[in-house]
N, C-alpha and C positions, 0 to 999 in steps of 0.2 A: 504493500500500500504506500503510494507516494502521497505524502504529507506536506503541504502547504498552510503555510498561515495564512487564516484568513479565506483560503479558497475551496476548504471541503465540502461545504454544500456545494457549491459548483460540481465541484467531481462525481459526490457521490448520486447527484441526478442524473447527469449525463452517463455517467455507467449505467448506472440502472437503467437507463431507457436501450442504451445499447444493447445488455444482458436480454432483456426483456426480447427486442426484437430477434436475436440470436438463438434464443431456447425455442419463441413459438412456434416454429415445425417441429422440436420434439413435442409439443402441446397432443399431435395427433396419437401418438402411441396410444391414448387413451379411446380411442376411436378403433383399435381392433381387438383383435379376439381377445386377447391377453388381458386387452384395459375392461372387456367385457365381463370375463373371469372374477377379476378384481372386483367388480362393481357388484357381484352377484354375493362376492363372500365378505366386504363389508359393510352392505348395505346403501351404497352410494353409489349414483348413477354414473356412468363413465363419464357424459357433459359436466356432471358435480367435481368430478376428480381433476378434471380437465381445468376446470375454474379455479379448483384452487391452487393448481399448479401455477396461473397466470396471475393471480390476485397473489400467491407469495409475494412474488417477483417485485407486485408496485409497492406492496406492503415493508418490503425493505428500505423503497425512498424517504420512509418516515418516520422509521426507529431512528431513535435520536444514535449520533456517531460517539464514536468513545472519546472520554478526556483523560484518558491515561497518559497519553501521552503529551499533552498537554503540561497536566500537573507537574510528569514529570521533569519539563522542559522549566517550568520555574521554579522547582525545587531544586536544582542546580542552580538557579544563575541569581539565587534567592528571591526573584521577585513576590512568590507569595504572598510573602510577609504584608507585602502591602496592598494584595488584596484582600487577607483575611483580616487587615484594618479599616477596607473601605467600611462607609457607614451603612450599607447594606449584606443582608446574608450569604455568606459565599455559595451555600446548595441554592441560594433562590437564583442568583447571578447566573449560574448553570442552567438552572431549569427553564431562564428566561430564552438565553443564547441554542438551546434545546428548539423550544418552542420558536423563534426564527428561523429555523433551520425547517422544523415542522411543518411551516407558512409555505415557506421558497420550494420544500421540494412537492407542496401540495398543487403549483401553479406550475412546476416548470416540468415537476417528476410525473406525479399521479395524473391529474387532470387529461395529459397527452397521451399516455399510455389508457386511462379508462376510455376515451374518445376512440383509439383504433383496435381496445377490445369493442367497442359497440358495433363499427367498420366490418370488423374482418373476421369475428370469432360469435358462437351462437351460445349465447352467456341469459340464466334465466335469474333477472334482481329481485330479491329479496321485497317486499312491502309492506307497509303497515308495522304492527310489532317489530318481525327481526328485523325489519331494516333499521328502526331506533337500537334498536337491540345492538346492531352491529357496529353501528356510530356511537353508540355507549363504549362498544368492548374495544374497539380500536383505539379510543382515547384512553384506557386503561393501560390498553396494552403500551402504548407511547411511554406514560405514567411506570408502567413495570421495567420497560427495558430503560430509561433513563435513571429509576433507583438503581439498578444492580448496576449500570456502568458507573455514578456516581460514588456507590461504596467499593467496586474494584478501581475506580481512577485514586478513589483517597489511598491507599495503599501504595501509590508512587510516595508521600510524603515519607513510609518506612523504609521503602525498598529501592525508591530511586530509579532504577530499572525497572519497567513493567511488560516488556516485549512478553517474556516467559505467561505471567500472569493472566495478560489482554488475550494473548493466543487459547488457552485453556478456557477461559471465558469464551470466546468466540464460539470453539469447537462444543461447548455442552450447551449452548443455546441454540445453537445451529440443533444440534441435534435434540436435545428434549423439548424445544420450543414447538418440533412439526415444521419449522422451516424448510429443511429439506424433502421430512415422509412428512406424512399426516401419522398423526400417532397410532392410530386403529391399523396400521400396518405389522407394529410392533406386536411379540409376543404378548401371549393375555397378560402373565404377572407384570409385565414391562411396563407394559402400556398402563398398569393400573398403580404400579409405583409413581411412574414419571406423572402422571393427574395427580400428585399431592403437591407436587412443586410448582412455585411460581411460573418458570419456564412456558407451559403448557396456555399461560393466558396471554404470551407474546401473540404467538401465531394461530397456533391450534383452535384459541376459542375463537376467535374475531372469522374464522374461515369457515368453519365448521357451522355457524350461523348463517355467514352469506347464505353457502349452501343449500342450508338445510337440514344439516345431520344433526342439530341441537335444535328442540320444538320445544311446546309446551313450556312446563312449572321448570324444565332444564335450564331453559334459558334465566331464570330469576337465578339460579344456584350456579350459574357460572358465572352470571354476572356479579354475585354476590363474593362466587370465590377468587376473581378479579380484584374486589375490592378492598375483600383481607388480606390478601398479600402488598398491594398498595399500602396499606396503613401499617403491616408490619414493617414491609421494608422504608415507608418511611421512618420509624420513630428507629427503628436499628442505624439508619444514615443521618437520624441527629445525634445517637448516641455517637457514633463512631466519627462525626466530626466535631462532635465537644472533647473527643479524648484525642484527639490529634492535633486539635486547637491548644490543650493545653498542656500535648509536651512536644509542642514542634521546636525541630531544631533546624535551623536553617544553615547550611550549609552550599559551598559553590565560588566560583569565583569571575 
C-alpha cells in the first residue's frame, strides 16, 4: 500500500472502483451450475450471492482506512504530543477525519459504482424495513471498523512499528468480517463462533440484509448486536486512550 499524506481517500476510491470493475466478470460464476449448487445448500439465491459479491467491493470505499500508521509517523517525530493537547478529543479528531473520508468516497466511490450496478448487472433492492435496516447497519458497520482500527492505531504509541500488527488486523477482518466469503460458507461450528465477534457486523450483516438472508425479529437482533459491540468497543477505546494519554512517552527526533 502506497501511502501518501493527505491523499488516501483519493486512492483508496479510485482503486476501488478499478477493483470493482476488474472482478465483475468473475461476478458470473454465480450464474452457473456451481453458483446454483451453492445457492441450493445455503439458502441464497445465486443473483443474492452475486450481489453481494458486488456490494463487498463498494462496501470497502467506506470503511474508514487505518491510522496506524499515521500515529505511528508522529510518535516518532513527537508531534503527538500536540495533538493530544489540542482543545479537542483526539478519538473524536479521528472519527471526524473518518467521516470525510466517508462523505468523499460516498460521491466519488459508491454513488459510480451503484449507478453501473443499476446499468449492467440485474440487482433486486431491498425496500421498506430492510432497506432502513440496511442504512442503519452500514452506518454501524462504519462505526465498528473505525473503533477496532482506532484501538489497533493507539498501539503505535507502544510499539512504534505497527506494519506486523495493521497486517494481522487486516487478514482477520478480511476474513471473519465475510468480506471475502459470506460467513454461511464456513463450517457450522465456525460460522457460529465467528457470529459472536464484532467482525461479522462489518460486512456480513449490512449484506446479508440487502439480500435478504436476515428477515423478520432477525433483523432487530442484528441490529441490536451491531450496537453492543459499538458501545463496547467504544468505552474499551476510551479506556485504552486514557491509559496511553497518561503514560505517553514521547520519543523521536
Amino acid at each position: 500500500m502506497v501511502r501518501l499524506k493527505g491523499c488516501r481517500p483519493v486512492s483508496n476510491s479510485h482503486v476501488t472502483e478499478v477493483l470493482f470493475f476488474v472482478q465483475s466478470p468473475n461476478y458470473s460464476f454465480y450464474r452457473n451450475s456451481n453458483g446454483q449448487g451453492l445457492a441450493l445448500s445455503t439458502g441464497v439465491s445465486s443473483q443474492g450471492m452475486q450481489t453481494y459479491a458486488m456490494l463487498s467491493v463498494i462496501l470497502f470505499a467506506i470503511i474508514p482506512p487505518s491510522i496506524s500508521y499515521e500515529i505511528s509517523d508522529k510518535v516518532r517525530d513527537g508531534s503527538i504530543v500536540f495533538d493530544m493537547q489540542k482543545p479537542w478529543d483526539y478519538e473524536w479528531m479521528h472519527f471526524s477525519k473518518a467521516v470525510g473520508v466517508f462523505m468523499y468516497s460516498m460521491i466519488y466511490a459508491v454513488i459510480p459504482q451503484l449507478i453501473a450496478i443499476l446499468l449492467f448487472f440485474p440487482v433486486d433492492y431491498p425496500t421498506g424495513l430492510q432497506a432502513a435496516a440496511f442504512a442503519a447497519s452500514v452506518l454501524f458497520a462504519f462505526l465498528l471498523s473505525f473503533l477496532i482500527n482506532f484501538i489497533v492505531g493507539m498501539s503505535a504509541v507502544l510499539f512504534t512499528e505497527t506494519w506486523g500488527i495493521e497486517m494481522f488486523k487486516t487478514v482477520i477482518t478480511d476474513i471473519c468480517s465475510g468480506a471475502m466469503v459470506p460467513l454461511w460458507f464456513f463450517p457450522e461450528a465456525v460460522a457460529r463462533f465467528l457470529s459472536w465477534l464484532p467482525f461479522q457486523g462489518i460486512f456480513n450483516i449490512p449484506l446479508s440484509l440487502f439480500i435478504g438472508k436476515i428477515t423478520g425479529t432477525a433483523i432487530w437482533e442484528q441490529l441490536a448486536f451491531q450496537a453492543a459491540w459499538c458501545l463496547a468497543l467504544l468505552l474499551l477505546s476510551r479506556l485504552v486512550l486514557r491509559r496511553i494519554e497518561r503514560r505517553l512517552v514521547i520519543s523521536g527526533g
